[in-house]
C-alpha positions as CSV (number, residue, x, y, z in Angstrom):
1,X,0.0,0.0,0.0
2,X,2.9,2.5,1.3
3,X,4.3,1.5,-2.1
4,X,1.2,2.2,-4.3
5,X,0.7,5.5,-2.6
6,X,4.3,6.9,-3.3
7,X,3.8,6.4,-6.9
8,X,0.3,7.7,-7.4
9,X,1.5,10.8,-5.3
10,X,4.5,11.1,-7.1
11,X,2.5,11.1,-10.7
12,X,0.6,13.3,-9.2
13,X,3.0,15.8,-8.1
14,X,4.6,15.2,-11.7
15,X,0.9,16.6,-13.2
16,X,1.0,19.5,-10.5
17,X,4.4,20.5,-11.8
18,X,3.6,20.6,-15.3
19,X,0.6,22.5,-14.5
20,X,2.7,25.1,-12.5
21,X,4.9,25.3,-14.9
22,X,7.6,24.6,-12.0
23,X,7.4,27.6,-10.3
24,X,8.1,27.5,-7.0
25,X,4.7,27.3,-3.8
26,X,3.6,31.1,-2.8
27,X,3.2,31.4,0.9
28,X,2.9,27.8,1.8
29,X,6.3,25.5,2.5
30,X,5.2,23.6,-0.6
31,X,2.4,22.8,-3.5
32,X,-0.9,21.0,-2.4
33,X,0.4,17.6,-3.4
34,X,3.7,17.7,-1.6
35,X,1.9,18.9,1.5
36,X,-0.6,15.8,1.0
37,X,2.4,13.5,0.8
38,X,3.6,15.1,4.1
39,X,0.0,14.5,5.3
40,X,0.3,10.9,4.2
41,X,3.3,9.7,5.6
42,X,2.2,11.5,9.1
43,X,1.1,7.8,10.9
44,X,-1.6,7.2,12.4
45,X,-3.8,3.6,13.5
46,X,-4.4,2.3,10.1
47,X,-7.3,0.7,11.3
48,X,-9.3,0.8,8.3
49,X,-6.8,-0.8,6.6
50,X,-6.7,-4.0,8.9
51,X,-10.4,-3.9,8.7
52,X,-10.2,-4.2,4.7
53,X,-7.6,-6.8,5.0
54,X,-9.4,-9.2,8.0
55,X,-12.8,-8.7,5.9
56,X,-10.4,-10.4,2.8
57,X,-9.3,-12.9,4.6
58,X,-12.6,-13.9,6.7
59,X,-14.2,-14.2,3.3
60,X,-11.4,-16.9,2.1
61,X,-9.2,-14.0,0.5
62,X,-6.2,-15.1,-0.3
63,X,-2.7,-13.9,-2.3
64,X,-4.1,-14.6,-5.7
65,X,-2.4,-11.6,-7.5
66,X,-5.8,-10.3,-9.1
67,X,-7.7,-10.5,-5.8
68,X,-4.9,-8.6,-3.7
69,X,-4.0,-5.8,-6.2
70,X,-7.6,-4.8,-5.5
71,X,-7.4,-5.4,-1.9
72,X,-4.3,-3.1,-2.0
73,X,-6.2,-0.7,-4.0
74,X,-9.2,-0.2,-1.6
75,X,-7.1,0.5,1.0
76,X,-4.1,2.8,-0.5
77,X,-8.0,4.7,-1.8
78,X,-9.0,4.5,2.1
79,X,-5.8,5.5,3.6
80,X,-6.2,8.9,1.3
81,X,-10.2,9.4,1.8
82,X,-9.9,9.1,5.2
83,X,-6.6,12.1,5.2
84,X,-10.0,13.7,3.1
85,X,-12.3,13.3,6.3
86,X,-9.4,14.8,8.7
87,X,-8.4,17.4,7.5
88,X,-12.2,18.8,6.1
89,X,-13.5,17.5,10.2
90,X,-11.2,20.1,11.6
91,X,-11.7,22.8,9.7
92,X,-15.4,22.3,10.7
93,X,-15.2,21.5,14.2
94,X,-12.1,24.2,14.5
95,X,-10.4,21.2,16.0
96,X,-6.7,23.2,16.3
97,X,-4.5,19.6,16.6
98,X,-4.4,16.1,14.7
99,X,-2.5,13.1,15.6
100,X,-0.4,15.3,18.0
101,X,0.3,18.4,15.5
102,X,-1.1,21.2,14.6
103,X,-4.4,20.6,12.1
104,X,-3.8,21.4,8.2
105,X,-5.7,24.9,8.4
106,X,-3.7,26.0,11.8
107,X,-0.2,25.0,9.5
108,X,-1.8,26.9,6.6
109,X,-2.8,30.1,8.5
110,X,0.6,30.1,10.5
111,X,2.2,30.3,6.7
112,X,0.2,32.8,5.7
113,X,1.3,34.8,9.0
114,X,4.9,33.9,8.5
115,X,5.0,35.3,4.5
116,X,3.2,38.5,5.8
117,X,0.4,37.4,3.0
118,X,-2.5,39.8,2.1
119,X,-6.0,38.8,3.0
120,X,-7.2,37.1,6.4
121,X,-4.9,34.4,7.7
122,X,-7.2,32.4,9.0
123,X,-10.0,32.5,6.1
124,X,-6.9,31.3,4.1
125,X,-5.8,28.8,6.0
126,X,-9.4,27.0,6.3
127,X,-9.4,27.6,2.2
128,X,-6.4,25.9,1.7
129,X,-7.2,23.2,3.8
130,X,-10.2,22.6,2.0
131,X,-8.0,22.6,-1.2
132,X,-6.3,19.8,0.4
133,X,-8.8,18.2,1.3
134,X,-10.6,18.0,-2.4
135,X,-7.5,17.1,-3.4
136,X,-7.0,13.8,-1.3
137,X,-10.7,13.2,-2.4
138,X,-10.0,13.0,-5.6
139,X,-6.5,11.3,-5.5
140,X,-8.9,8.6,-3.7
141,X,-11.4,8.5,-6.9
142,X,-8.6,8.2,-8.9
143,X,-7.3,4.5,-7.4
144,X,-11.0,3.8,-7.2
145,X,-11.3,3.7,-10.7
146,X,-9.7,0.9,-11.6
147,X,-11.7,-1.8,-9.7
148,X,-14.9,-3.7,-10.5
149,X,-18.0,-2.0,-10.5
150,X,-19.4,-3.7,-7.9
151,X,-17.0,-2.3,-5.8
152,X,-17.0,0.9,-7.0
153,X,-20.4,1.4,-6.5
154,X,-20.1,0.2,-3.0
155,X,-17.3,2.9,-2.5
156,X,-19.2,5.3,-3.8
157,X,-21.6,4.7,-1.4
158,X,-19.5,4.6,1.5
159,X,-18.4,7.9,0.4
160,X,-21.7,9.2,0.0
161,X,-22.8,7.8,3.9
162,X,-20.0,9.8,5.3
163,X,-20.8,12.9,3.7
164,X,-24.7,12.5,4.5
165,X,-23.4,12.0,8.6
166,X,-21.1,14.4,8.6
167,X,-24.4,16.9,7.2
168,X,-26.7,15.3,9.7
169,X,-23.9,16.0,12.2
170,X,-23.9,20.1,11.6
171,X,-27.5,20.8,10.7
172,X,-28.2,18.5,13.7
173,X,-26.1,20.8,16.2
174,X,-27.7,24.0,14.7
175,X,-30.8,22.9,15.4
176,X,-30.0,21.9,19.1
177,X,-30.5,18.0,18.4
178,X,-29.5,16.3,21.7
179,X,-31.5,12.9,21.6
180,X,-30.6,9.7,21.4
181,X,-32.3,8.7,18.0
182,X,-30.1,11.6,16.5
183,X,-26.7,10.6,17.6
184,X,-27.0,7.0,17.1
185,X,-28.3,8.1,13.1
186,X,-25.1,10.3,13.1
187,X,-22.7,7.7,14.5
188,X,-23.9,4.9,12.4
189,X,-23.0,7.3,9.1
190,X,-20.1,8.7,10.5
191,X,-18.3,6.2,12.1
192,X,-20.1,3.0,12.2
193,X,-20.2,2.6,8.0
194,X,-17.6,4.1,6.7
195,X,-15.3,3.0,9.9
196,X,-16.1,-0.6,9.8
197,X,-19.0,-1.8,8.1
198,X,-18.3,-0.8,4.4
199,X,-14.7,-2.1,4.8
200,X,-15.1,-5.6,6.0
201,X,-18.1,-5.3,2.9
202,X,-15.1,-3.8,0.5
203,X,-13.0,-6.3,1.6
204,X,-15.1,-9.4,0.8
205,X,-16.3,-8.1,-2.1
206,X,-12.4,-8.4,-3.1
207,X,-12.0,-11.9,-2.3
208,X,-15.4,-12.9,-3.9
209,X,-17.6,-13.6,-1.2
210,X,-21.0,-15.1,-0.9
211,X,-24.0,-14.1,0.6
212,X,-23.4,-16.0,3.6
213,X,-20.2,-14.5,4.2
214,X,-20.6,-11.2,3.4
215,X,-24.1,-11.1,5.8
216,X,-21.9,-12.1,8.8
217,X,-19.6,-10.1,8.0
218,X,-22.1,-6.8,7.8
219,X,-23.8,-8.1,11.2
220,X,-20.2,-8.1,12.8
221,X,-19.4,-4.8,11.4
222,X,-22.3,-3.6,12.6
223,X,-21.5,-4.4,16.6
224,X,-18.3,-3.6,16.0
225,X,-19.2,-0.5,14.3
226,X,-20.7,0.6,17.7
227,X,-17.9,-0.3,19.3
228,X,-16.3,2.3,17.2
229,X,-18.6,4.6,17.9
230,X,-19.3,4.6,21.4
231,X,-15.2,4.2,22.2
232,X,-14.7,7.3,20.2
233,X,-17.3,9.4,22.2
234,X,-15.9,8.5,24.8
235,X,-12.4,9.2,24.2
236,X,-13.8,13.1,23.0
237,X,-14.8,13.1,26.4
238,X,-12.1,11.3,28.7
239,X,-9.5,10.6,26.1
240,X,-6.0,11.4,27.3
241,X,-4.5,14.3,25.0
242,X,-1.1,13.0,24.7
243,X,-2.6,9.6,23.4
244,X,-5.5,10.9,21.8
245,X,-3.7,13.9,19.7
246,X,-6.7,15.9,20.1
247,X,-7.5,18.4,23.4
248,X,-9.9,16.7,26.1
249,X,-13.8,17.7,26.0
250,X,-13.6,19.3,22.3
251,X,-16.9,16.7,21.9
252,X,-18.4,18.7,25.1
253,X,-17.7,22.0,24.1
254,X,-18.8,21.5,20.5
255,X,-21.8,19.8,21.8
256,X,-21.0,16.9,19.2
257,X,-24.6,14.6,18.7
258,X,-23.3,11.6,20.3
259,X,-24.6,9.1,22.9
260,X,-23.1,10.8,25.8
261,X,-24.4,14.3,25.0
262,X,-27.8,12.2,24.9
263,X,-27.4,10.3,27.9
264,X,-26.6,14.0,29.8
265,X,-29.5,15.9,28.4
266,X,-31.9,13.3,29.9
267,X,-30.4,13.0,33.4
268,X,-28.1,15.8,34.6
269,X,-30.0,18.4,36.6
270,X,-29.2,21.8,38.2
271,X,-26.0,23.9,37.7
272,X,-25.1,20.9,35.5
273,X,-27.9,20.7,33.5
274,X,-27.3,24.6,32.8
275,X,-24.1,24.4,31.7
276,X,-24.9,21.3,29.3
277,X,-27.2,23.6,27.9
278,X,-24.1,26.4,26.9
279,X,-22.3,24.1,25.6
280,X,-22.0,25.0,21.8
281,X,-23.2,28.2,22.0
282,X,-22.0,31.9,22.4
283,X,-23.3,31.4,26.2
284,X,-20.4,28.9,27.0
285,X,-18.3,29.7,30.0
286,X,-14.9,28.7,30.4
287,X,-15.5,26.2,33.2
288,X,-18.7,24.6,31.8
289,X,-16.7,21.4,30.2
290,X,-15.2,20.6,33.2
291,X,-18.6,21.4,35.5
292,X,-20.2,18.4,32.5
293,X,-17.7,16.1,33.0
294,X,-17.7,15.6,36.7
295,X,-21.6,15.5,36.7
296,X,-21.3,12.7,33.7
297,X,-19.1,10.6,36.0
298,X,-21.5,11.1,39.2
299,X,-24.4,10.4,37.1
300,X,-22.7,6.8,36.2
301,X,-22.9,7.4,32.3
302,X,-18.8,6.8,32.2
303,X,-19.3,3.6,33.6
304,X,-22.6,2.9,31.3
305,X,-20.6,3.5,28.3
306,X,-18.2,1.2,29.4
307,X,-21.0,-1.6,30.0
308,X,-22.5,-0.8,26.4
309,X,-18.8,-1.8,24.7
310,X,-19.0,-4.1,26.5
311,X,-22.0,-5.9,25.8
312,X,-21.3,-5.5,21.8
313,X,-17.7,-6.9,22.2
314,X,-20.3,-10.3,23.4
315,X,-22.5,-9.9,20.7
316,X,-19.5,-9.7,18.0
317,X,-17.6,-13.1,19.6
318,X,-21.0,-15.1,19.9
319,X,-21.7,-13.7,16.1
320,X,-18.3,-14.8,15.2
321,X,-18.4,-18.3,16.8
322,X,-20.6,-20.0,13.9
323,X,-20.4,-17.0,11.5
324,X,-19.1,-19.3,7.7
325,X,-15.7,-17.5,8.0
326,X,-12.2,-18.6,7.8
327,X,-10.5,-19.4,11.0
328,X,-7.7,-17.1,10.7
329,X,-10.2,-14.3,9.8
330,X,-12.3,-14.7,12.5
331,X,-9.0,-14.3,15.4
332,X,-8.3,-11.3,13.4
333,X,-11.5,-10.0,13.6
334,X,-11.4,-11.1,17.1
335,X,-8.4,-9.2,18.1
336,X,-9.6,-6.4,15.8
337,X,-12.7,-6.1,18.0
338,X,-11.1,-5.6,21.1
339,X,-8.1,-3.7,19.8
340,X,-11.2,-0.9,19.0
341,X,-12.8,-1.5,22.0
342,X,-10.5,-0.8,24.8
343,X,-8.0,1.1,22.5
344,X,-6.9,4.7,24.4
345,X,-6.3,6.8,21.1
């Protein structure tokens, strides 16, 4: 994959070259593609990736050179979509760090400070972010293209499910929707199908899977999907920054649609209550994140989230102990599952 990606950003930085005529970047370090390459080779879990690959092998997958050029495909195409989804999230949540750096806007908006550029700083940076953003987008397309058309369509799809959450997601929060129905419809586009579902489905489809399979596999990647979910709401909330890469409570104090948000609305009460009610808007006092978190852990819904992973890490290994799978794809998928569940970043 690491392989496939160099050339395909190499080509394209050839293309960006020739349309540049060679001239050197204005104001930023570099052109758009060699700051995606520096985007790229930034780390991070791959855990989309693993979930492509165990959904391959589950299904009987195997090294036939056909079958795996695809495989590697979908995920060199995932690796780039999801750089897509990061660095477009932050500029909409004004999330200021990623992965322990500073967010693609903040870098942009710091060069524009540094080359004493004309305009606003930070109206560029978000702009050029975006740029980079359509860019990985389309670089993603672009490896798409090749594959079958079954599987295109489902990536299509996939692509079309995140951008219908991540909707839901903001005309949800202008509209003050705290409730549970809401959060769980947001997750389950967000993070649930384009996290885990759609790529155990991507990486069946790549190994030629039958029905059977490829039902197990969606009903796994749906508790696990969950899992996901829920673990990621609740490291927005109690998530170590060092680990996480992001700052503790930016869920809170965007008042992000998730369970926990729901859980609060329904049972906190007095100066708590009141300062759940600030949170997202122009109301918001400094403390009020802090004043939420200590009334979620004495109202017990810490501990409930835990008990909710908990009870879909069961429902995934009782799934997984008749599901028609391959043996070495179901402990993958096993270790996967609780790799997501109890994982701290």
């Amino acid at each position: 994959m690491d392989r496939l990606l160099r050339s395909e950003v190499a080509e394209l930085q050839q293309r960006w070259s020739e349309l540049t005529g060679g001239a050197p970047a204005e104001v930023l370090p570099g052109h758009l593609p060699d700051w995606l390459s520096e985007q790229l080779s930034a780390g991070g879990k791959r855990l989309r990736i693993r979930l492509v690959h165990w959904g391959h092998l589950a299904a009987g997958g195997d090294s036939e050179p056909t079958a795996y050029a695809q495989l590697v495909r979908l995920a060199s195409a995932l690796e780039v979509l999801h750089q897509f989804a990061l660095v477009h999230d932050d500029v909409m949540d004004q999330s200021a760090s990623r992965r322990g750096r500073p967010s693609a806007y903040v870098e942009a908006t710091r060069a524009h400070i540094a080359a004493a550029g004309r305009g606003g700083a930070e109206r560029f940076g978000e702009n050029l972010a975006i740029l980079l953003g359509d860019l990985a987008h389309s670089l993603a397309d672009q490896l798409v293209d090749p594959l079958p058309a079954e599987q295109r369509a489902l990536w299509y799809r996939l692509c079309t499910e995140l951008i219908a959450g991540q909707g839901a997601d903001l005309t949800g929060a202008a509209a003050g929707r705290r409730d549970r129905a809401h959060s769980e419809q947001v997750a389950r586009l967000k993070s649930s199908r384009y996290s885990v579902e759609r790529l155990l489905e991507l990486g069946a489809l790549a190994a030629g899977a039958g029905p059977a399979q490829r039902a197990a596999l969606l009903e796994c990647g749906q508790h696990l999907g969950r899992i996901f979910a829920l673990r990621d709401d609740f490291l927005g909330v109690w998530g170590d920054p060092e680990l996480t890469g992001k700052p503790a409570g930016d869920d809170l104090a965007e008042a992000k649609a998730t369970v926990i948000l729901a859980l609060a609305t329904d049972r906190l009460t007095g100066a708590a209550a009141e300062a759940l009610e600030r949170l997202g808007t122009r109301d918001q006092r400094p403390d009020d994140v802090a004043v939420v978190t200590e009334a979620l852990d004495a109202a017990g819904i810490r501990t409930e989230i835990e008990e909710m992973i908990a009870a879909e890490v069961s429902c995934c290994d009782t799934l997984l102990d008749t599901a028609p799978l391959t043996p070495a794809g179901v402990a993958g998928l096993r270790a996967e599952v609780r790799a997501i569940a109890w994982r701290d970043s």
